[in-house]
N, CA, C and O atoms as a CHARMM CRD file, in Angstrom:
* protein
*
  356
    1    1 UNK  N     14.11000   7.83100  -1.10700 PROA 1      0.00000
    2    1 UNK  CA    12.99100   8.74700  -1.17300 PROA 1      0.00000
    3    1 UNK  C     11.90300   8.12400  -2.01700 PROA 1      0.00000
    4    1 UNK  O     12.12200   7.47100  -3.03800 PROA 1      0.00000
    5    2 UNK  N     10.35000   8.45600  -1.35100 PROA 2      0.00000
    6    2 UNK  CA     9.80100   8.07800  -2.45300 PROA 2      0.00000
    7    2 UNK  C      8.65500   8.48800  -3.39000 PROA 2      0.00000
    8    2 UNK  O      8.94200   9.64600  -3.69500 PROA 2      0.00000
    9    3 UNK  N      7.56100   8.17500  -3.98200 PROA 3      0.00000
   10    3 UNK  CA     7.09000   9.12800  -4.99700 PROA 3      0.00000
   11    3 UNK  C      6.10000  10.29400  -4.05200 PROA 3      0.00000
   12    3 UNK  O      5.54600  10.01500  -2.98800 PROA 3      0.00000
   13    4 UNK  N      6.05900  11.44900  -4.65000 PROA 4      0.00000
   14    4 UNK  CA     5.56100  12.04000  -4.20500 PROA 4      0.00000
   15    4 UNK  C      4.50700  13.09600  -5.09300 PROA 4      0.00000
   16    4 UNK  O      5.32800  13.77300  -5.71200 PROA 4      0.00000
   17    5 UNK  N      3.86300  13.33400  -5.27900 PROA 5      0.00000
   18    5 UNK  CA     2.49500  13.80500  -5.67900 PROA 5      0.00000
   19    5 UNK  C      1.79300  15.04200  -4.90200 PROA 5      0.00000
   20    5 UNK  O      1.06000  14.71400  -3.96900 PROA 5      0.00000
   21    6 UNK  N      1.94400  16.56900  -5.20400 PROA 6      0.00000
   22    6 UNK  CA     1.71100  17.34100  -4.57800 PROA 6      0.00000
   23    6 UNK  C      0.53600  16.60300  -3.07300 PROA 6      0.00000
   24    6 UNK  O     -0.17900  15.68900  -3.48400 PROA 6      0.00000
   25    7 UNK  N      0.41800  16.81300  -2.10700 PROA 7      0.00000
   26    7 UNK  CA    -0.54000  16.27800  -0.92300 PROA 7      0.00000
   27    7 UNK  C     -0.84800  15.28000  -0.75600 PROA 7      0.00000
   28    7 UNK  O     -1.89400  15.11100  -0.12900 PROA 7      0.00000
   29    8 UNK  N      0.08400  13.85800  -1.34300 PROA 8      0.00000
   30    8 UNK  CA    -0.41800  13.39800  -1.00900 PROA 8      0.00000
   31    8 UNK  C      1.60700  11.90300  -1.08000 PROA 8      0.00000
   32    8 UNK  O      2.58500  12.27500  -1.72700 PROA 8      0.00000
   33    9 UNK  N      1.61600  10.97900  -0.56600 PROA 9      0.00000
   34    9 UNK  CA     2.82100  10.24800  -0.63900 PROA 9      0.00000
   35    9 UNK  C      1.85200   8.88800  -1.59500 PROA 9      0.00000
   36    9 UNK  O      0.65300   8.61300  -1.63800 PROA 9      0.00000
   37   10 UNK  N      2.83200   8.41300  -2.12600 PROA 10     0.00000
   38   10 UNK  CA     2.38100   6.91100  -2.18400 PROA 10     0.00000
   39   10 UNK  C      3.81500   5.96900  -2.00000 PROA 10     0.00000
   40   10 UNK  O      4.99100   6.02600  -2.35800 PROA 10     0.00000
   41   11 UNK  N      2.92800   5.08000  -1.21100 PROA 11     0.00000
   42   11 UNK  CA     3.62300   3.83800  -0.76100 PROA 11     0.00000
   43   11 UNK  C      3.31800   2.58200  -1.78200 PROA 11     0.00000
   44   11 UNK  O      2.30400   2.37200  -2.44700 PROA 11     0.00000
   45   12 UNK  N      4.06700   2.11200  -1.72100 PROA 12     0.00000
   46   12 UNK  CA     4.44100   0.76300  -2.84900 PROA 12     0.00000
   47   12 UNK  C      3.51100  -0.89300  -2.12200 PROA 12     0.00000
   48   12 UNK  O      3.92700  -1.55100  -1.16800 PROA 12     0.00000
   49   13 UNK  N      2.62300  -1.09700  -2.68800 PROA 13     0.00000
   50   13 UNK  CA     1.88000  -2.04000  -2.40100 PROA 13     0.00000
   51   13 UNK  C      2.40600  -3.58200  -3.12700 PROA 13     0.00000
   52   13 UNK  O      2.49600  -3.71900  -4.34700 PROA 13     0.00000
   53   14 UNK  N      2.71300  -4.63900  -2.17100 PROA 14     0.00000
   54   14 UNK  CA     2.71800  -6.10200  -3.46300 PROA 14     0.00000
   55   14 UNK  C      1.48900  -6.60500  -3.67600 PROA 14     0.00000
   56   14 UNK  O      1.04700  -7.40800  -2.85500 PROA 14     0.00000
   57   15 UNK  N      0.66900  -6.20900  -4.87200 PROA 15     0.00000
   58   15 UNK  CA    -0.64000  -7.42400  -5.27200 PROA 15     0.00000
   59   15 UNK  C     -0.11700  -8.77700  -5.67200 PROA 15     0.00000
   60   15 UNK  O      0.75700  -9.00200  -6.50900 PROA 15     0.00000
   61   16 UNK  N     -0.74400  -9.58400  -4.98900 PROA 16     0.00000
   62   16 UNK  CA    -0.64900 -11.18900  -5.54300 PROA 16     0.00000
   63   16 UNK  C     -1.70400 -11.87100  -5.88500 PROA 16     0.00000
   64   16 UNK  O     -2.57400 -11.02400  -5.68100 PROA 16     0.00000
   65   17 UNK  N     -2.35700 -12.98100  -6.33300 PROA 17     0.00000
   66   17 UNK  CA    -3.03700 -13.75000  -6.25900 PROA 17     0.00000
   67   17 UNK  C     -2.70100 -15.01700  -5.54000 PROA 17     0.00000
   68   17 UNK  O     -1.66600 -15.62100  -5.82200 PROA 17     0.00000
   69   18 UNK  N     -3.39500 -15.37700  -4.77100 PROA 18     0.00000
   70   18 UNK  CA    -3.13100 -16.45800  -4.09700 PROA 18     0.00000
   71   18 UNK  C     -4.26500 -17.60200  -3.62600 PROA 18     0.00000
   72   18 UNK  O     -4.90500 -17.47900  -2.58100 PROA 18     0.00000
   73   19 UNK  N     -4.43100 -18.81000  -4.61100 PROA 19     0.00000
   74   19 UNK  CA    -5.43700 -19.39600  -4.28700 PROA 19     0.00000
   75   19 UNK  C     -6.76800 -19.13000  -5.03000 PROA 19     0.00000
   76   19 UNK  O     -7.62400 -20.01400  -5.00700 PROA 19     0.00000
   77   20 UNK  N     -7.03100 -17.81700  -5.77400 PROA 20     0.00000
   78   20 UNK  CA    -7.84000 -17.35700  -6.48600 PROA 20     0.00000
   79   20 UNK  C     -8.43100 -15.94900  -5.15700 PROA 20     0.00000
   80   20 UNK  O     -9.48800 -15.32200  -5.23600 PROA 20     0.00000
   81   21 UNK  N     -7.71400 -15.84700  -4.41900 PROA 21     0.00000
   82   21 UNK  CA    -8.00200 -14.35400  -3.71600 PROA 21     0.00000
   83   21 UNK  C     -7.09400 -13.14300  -3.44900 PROA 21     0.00000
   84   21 UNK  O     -6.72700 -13.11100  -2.27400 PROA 21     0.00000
   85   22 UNK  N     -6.75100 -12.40100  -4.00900 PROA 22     0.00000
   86   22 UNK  CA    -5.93400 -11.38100  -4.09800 PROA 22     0.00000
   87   22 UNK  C     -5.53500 -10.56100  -2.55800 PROA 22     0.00000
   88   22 UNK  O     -6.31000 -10.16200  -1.68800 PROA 22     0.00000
   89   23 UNK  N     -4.26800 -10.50600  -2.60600 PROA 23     0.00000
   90   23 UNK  CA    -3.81500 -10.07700  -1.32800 PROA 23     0.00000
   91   23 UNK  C     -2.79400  -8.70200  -1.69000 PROA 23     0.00000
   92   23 UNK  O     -1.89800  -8.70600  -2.53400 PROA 23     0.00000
   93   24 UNK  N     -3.18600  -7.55900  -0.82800 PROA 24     0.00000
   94   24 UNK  CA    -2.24500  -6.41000  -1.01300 PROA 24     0.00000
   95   24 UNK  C     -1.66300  -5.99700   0.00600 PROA 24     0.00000
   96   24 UNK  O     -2.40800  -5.32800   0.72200 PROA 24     0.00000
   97   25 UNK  N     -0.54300  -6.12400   0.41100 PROA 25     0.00000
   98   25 UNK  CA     0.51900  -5.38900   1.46000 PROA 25     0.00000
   99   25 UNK  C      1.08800  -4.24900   1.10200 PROA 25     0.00000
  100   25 UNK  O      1.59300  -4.21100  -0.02000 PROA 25     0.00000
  101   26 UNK  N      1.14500  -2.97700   2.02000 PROA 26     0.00000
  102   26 UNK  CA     1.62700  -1.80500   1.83700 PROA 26     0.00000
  103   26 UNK  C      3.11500  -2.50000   2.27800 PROA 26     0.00000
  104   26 UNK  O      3.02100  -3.12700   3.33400 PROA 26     0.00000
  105   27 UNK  N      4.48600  -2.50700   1.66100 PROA 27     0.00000
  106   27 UNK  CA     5.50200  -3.16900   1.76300 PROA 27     0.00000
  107   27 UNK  C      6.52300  -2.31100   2.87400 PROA 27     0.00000
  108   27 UNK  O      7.58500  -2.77000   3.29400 PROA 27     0.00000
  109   28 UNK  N      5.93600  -0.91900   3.26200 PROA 28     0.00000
  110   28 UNK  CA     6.77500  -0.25900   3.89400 PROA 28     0.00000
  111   28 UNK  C      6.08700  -0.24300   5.18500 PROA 28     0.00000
  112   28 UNK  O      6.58500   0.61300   5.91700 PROA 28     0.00000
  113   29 UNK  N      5.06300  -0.92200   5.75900 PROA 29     0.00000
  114   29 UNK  CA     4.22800  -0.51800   6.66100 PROA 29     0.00000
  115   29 UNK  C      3.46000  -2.37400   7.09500 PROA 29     0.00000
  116   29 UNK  O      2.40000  -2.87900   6.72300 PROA 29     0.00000
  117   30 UNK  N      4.59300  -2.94100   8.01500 PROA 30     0.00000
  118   30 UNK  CA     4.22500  -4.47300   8.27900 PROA 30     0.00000
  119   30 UNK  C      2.70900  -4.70500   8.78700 PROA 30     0.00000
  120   30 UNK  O      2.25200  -4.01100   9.69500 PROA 30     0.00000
  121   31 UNK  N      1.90100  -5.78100   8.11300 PROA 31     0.00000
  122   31 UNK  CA     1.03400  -5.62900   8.80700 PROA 31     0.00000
  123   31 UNK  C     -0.55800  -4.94700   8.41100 PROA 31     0.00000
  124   31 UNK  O     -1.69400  -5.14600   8.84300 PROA 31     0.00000
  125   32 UNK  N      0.03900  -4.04200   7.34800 PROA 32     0.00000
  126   32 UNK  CA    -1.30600  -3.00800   6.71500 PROA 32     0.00000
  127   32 UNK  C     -1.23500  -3.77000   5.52500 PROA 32     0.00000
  128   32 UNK  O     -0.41500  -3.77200   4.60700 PROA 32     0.00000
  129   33 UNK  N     -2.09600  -4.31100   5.70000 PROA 33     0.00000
  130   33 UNK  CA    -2.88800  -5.51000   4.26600 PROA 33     0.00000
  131   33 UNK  C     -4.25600  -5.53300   3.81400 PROA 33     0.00000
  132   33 UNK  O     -5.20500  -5.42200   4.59000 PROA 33     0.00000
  133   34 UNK  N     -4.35800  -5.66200   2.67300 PROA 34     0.00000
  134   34 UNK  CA    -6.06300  -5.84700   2.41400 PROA 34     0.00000
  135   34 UNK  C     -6.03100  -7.41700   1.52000 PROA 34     0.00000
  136   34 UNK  O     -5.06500  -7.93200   0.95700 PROA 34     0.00000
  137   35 UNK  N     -7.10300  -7.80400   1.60500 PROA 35     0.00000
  138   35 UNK  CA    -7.65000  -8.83000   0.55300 PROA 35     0.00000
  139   35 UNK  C     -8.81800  -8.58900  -0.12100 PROA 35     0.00000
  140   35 UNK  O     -9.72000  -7.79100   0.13300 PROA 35     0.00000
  141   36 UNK  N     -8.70000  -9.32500  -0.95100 PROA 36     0.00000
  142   36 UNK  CA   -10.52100  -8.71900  -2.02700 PROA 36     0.00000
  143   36 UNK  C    -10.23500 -10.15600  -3.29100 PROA 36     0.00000
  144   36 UNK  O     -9.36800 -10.99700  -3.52900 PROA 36     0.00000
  145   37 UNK  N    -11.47300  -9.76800  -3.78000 PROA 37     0.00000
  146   37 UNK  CA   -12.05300 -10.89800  -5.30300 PROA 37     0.00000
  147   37 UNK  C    -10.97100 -10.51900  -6.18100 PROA 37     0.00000
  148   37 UNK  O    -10.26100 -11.36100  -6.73200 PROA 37     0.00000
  149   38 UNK  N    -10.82100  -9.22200  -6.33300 PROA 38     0.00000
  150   38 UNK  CA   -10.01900  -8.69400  -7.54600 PROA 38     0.00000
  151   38 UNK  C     -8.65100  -8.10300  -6.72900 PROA 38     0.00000
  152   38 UNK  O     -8.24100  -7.97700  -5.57500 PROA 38     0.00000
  153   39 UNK  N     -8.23300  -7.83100  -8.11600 PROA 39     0.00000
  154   39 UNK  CA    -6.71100  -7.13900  -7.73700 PROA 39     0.00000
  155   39 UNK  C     -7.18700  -5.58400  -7.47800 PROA 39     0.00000
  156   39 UNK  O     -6.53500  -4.83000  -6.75600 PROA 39     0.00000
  157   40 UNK  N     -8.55200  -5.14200  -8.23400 PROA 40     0.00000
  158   40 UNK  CA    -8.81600  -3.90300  -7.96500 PROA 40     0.00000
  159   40 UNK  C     -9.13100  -3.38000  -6.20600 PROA 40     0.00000
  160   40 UNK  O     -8.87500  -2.36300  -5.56100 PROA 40     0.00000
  161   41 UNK  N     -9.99800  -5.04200  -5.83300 PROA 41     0.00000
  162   41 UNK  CA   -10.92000  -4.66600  -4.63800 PROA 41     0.00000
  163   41 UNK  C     -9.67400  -4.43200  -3.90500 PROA 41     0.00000
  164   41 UNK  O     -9.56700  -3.49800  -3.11100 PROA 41     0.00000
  165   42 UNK  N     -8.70800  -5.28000  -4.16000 PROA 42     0.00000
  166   42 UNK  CA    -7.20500  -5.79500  -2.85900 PROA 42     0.00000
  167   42 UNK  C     -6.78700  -4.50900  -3.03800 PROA 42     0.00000
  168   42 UNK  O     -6.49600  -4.03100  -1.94200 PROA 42     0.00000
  169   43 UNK  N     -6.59600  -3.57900  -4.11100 PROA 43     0.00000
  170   43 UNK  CA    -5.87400  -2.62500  -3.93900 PROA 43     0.00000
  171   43 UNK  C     -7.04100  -1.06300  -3.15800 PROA 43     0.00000
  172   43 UNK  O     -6.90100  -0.19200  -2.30000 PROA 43     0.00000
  173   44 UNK  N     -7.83500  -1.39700  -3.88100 PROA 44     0.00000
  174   44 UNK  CA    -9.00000  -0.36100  -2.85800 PROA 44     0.00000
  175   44 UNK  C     -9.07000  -0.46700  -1.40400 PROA 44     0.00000
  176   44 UNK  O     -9.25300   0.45000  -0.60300 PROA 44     0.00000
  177   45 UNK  N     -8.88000  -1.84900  -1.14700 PROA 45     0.00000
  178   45 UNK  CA    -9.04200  -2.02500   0.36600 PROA 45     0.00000
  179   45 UNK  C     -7.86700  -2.14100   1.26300 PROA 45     0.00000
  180   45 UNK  O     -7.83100  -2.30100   2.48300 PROA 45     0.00000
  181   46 UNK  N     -6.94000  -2.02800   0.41700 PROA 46     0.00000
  182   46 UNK  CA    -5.46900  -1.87900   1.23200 PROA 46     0.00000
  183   46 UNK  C     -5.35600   0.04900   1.05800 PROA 46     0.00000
  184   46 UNK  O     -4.80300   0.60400   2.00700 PROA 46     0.00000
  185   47 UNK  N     -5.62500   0.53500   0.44400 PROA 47     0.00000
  186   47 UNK  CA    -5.74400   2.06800   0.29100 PROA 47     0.00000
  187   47 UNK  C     -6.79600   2.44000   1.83000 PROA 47     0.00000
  188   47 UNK  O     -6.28800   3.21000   2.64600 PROA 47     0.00000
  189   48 UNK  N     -7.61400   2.10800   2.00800 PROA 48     0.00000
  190   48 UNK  CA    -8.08100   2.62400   2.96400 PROA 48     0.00000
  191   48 UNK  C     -7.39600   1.71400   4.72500 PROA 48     0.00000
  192   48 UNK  O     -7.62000   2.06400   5.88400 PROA 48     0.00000
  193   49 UNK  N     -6.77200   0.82200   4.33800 PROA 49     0.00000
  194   49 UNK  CA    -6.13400   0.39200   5.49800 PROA 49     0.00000
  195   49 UNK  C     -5.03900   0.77100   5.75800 PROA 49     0.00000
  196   49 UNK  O     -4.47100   0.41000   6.78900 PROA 49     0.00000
  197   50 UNK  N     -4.35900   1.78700   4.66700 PROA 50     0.00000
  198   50 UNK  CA    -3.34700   2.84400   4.91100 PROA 50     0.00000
  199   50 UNK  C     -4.11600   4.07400   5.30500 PROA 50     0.00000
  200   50 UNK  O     -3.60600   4.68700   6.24300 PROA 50     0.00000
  201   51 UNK  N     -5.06000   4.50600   4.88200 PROA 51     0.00000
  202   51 UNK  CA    -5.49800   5.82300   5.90100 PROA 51     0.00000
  203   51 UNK  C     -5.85800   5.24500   6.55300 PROA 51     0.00000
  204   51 UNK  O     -5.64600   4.68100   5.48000 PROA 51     0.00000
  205   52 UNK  N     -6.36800   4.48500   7.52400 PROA 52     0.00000
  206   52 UNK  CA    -6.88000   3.99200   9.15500 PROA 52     0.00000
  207   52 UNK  C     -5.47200   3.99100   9.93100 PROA 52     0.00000
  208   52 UNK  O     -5.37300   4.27000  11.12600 PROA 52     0.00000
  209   53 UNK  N     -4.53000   3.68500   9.20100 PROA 53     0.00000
  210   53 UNK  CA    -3.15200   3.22400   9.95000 PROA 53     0.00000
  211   53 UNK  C     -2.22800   4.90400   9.70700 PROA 53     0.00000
  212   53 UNK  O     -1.16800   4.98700  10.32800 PROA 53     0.00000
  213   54 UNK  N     -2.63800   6.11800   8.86000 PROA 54     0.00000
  214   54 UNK  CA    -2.12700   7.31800   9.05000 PROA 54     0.00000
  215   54 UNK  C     -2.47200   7.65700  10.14200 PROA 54     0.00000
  216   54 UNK  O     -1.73700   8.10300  11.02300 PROA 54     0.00000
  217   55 UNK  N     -4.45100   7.35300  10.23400 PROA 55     0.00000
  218   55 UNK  CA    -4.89500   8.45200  11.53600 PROA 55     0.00000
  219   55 UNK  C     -4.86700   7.84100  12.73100 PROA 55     0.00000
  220   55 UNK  O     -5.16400   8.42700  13.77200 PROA 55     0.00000
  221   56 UNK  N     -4.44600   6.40000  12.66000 PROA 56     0.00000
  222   56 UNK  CA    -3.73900   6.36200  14.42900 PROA 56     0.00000
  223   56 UNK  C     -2.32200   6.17100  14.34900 PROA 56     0.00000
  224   56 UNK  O     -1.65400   5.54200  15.17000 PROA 56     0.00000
  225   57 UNK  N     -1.86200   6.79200  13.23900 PROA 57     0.00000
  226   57 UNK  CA     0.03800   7.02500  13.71400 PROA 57     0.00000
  227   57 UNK  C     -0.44200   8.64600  14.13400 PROA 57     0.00000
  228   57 UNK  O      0.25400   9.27300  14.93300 PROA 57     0.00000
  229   58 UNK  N     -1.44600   9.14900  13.64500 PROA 58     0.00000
  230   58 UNK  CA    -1.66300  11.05600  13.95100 PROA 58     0.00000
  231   58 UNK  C     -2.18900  11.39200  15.14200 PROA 58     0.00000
  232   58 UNK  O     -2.13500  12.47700  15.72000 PROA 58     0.00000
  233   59 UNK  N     -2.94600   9.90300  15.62600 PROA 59     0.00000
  234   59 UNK  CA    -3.68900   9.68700  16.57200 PROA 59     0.00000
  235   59 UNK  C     -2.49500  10.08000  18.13800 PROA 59     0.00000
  236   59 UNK  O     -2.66000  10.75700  19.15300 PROA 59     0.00000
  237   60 UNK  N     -1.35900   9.26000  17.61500 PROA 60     0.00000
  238   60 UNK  CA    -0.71600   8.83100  18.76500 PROA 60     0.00000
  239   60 UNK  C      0.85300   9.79300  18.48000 PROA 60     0.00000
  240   60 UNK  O      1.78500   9.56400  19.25000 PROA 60     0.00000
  241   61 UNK  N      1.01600  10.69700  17.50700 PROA 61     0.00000
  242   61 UNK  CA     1.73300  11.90700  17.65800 PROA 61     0.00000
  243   61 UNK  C      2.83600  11.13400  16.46300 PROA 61     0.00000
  244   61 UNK  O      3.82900  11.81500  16.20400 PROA 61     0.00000
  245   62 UNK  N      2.75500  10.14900  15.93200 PROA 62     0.00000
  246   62 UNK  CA     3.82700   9.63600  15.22300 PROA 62     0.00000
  247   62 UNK  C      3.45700   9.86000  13.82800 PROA 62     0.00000
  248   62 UNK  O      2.30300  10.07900  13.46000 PROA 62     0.00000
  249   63 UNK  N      4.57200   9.79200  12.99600 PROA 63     0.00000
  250   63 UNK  CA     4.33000  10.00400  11.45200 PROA 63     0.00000
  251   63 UNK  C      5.11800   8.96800  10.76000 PROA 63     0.00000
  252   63 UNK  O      6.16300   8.46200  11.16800 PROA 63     0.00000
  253   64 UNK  N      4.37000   8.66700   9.45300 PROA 64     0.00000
  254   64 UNK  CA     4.71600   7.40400   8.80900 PROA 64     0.00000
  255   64 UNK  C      6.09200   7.05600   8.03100 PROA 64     0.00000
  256   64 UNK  O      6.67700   8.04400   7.58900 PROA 64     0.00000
  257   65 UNK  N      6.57000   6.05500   7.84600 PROA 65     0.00000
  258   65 UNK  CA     7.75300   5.79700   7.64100 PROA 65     0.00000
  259   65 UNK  C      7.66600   6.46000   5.96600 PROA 65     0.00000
  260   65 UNK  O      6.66700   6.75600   5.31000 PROA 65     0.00000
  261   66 UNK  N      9.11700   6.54400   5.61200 PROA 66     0.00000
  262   66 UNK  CA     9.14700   7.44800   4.32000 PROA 66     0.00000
  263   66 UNK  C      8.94400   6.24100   2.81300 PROA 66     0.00000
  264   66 UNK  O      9.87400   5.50800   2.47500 PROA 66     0.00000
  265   67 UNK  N      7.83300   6.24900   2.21400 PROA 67     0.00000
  266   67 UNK  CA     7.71800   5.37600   1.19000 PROA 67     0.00000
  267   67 UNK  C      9.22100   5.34900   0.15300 PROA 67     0.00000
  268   67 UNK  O      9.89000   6.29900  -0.25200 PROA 67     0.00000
  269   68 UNK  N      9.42600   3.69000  -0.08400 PROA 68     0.00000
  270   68 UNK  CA    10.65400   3.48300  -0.68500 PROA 68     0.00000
  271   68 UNK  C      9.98300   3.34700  -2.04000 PROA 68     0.00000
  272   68 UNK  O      8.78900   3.13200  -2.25100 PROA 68     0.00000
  273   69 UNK  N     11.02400   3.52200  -2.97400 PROA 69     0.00000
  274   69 UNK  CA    10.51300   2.94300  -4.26500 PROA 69     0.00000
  275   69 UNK  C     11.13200   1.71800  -4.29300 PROA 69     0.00000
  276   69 UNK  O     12.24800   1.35100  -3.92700 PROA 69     0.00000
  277   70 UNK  N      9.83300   0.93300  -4.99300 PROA 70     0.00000
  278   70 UNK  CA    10.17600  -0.23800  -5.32200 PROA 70     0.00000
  279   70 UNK  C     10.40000  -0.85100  -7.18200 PROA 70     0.00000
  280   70 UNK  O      9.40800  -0.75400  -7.90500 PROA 70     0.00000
  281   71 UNK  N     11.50500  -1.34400  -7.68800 PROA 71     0.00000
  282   71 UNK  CA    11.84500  -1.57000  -8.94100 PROA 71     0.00000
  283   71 UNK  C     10.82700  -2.75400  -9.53500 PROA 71     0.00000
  284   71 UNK  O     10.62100  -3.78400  -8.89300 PROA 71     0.00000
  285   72 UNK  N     10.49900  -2.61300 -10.23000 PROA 72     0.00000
  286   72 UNK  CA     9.25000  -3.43000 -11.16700 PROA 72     0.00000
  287   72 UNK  C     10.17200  -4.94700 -11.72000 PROA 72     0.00000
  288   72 UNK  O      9.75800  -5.97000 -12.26600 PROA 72     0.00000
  289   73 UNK  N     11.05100  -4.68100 -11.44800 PROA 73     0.00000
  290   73 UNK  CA    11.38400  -6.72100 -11.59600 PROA 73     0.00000
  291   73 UNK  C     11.10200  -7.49400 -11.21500 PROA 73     0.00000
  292   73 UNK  O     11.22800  -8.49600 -11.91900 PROA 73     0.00000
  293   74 UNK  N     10.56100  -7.65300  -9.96000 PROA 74     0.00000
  294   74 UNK  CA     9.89700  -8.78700  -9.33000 PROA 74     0.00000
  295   74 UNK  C      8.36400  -8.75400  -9.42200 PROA 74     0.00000
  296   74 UNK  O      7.61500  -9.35000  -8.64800 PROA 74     0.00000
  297   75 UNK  N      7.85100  -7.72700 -10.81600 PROA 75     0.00000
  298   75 UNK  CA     6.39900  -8.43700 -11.35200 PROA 75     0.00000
  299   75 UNK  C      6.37400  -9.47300 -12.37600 PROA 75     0.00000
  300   75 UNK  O      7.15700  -9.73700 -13.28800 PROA 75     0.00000
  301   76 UNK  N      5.18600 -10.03700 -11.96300 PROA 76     0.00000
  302   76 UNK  CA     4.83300 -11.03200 -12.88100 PROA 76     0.00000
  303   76 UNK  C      3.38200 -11.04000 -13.29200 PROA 76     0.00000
  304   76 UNK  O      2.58000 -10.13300 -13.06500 PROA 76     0.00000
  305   77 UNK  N      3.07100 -12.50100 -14.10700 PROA 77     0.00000
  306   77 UNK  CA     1.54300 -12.10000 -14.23400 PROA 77     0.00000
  307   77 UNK  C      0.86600 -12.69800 -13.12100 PROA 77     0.00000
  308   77 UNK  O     -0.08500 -13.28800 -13.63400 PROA 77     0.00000
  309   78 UNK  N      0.83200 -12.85600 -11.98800 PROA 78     0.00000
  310   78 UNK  CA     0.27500 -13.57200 -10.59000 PROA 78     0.00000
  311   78 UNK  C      0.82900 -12.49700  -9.60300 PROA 78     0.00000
  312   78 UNK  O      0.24800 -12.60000  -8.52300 PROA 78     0.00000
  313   79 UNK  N      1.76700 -11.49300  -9.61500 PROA 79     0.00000
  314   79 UNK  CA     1.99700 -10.22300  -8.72100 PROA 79     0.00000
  315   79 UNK  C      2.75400  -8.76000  -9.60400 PROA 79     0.00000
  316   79 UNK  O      3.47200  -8.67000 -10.60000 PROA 79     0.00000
  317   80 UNK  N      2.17800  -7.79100  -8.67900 PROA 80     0.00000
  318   80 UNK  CA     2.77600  -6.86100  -9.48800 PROA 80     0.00000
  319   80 UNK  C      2.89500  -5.74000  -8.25500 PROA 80     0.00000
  320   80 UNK  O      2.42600  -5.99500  -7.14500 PROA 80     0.00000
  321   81 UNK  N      3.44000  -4.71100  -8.49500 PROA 81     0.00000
  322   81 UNK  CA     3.50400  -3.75600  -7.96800 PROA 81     0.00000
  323   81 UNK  C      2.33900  -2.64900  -7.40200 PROA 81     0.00000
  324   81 UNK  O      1.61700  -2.93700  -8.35600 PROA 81     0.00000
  325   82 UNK  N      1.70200  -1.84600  -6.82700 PROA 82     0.00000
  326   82 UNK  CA     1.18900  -0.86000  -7.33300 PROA 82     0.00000
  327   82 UNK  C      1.56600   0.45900  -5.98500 PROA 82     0.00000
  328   82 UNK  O      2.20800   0.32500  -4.94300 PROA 82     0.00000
  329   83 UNK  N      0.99800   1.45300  -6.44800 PROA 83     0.00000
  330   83 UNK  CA     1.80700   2.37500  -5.38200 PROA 83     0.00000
  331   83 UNK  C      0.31500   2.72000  -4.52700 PROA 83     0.00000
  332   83 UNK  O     -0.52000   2.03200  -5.11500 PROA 83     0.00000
  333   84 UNK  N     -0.22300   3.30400  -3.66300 PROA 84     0.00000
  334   84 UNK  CA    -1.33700   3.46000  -2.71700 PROA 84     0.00000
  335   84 UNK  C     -0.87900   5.22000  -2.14900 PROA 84     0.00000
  336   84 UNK  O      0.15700   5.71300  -1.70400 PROA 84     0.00000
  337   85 UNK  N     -2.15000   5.71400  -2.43100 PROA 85     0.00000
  338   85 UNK  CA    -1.61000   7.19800  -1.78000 PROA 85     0.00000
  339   85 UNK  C     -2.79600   7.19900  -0.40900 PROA 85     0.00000
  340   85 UNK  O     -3.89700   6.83000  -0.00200 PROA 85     0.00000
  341   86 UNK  N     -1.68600   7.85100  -0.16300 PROA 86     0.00000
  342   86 UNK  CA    -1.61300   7.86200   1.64200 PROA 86     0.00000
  343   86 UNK  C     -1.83200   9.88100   1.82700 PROA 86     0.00000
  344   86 UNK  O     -1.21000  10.76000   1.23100 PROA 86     0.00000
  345   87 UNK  N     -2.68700   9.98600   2.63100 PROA 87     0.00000
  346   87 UNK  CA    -2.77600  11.84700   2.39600 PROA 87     0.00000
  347   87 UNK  C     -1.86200  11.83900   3.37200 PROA 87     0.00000
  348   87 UNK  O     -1.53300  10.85300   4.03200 PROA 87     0.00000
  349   88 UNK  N     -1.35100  13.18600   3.49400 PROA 88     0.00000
  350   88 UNK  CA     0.10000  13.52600   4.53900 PROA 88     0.00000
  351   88 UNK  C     -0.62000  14.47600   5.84300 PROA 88     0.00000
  352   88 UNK  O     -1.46700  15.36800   5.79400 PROA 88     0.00000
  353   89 UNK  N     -0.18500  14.11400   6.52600 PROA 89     0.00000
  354   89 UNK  CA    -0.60200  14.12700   8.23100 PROA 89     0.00000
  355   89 UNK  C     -0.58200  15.40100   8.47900 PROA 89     0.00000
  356   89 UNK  O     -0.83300  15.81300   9.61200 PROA 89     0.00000
């Protein structure tokens, strides 16, 4: 199960740096990624590439897989965790 926040889910994002450009994957959802300058932009812009990817799973009658939690051991200072809220369908 995973966190949940009256209206709204969040899904577990990996920020990295890579190369000097930050990359964010929603880890439960292959494929829904953002990149940006910062770790802020990567995570802003992977937040809205999880709502584009809610409203055509709502689009097409399907609903999103159930966010896992993910354990904070595999951060470092070059990746870290962060969670992305996703509004519920």
């Amino acid at each position: 199960m995973g966190i949940y926040l009256k209206g709204l889910d969040l899904y577990p994002a990996l920020v990295r740096c890579e190369g000097g450009i930050y990359r964010a994957d929603v880890i439960d959802i292959p494929g829904c990624r953002a990149y940006g300058a910062s770790a802020c932009e990567a995570e802003a812009k992977v937040g809205e590439a999880l709502n584009a990817h809610v409203a055509r799973l709502g689009r097409d009658g399907r609903a999103l897989p159930t966010p896992s939690v993910i354990e904070q051991a595999g951060s470092g200072a070059d990746r870290y965790f962060a969670y992305i809220a996703a509004p519920l369908p």
